[in-house]
N, C-alpha and C positions, 0 to 999 in steps of 0.2 A: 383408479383416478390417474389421468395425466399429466406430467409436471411441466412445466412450461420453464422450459430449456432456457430461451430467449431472454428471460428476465434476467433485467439488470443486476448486478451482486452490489450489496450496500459496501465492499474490500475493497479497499484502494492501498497498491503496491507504493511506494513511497524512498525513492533512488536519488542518488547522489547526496547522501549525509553527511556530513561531519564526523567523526566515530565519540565526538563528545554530545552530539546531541542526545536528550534523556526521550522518554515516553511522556515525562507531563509537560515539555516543550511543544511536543509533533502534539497533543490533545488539546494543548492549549492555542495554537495555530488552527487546526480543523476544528473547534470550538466554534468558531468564528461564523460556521457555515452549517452549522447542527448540534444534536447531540452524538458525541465521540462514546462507540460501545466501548472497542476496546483500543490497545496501543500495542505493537509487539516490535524493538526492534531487535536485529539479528544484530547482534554484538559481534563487533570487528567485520564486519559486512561492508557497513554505507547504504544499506535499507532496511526498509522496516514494514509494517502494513498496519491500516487504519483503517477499522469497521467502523460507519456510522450507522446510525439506526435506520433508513431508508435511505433506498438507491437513489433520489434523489439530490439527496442531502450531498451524496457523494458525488455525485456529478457536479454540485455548485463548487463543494470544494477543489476538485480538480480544476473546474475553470477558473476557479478565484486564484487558485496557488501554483497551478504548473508552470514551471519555469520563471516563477519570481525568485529573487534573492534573501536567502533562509540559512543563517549564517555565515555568508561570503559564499554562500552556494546556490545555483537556483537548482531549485528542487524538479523531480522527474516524477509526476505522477500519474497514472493510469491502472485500469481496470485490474485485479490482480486474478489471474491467472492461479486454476490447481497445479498443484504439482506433480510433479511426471511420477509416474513408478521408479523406482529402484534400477529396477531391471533395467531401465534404456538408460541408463547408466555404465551400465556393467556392460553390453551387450556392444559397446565398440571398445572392451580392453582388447589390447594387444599379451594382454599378461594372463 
């Protein structure tokens, strides 16, 4: 069976925080536009990422909430991205 690559991811990357904002804040903000699976922010970062339960849900919430004012910040949101290997990490040290 072939997976169909193209489909939307219900992840939305979520940048420019506050480093005091909590996970039932950003759930209860993308609340607003579905139901929120999960909430993960990276502590001491300034992002986080929010699964809603379909790709849908998360496209309204991006358009509803990108770049409005989300505690003296407008928030940055878009499609979240996997993450790289390790390797291409490692693979421009000078050390």
């Amino acid at each position: 069976m072939k997976s169909d690559i193209s489909r939307p991811d219900p992840i939305r990357y979520v940048g420019n925080l506050k480093y005091s904002v909590t996970n039932d804040q950003l759930s209860e903000i993308f609340g607003n536009y579905g139901e929120v699976k999960s909430v993960n922010i990276i502590e001491g970062k300034g992002f986080g990422f929010v699964e809603m339960s379909t790709p849908e849900e998360a496209g309204k919430a991006k358009d509803g909430l990108n770049d409005t004012d989300f505690e003296g910040r407008p928030l940055k949101i878009d499609e979240a991205r996997p993450p790289r290997p390790r390797s291409e990490y490692q693979s421009n040290s000078r050390y």
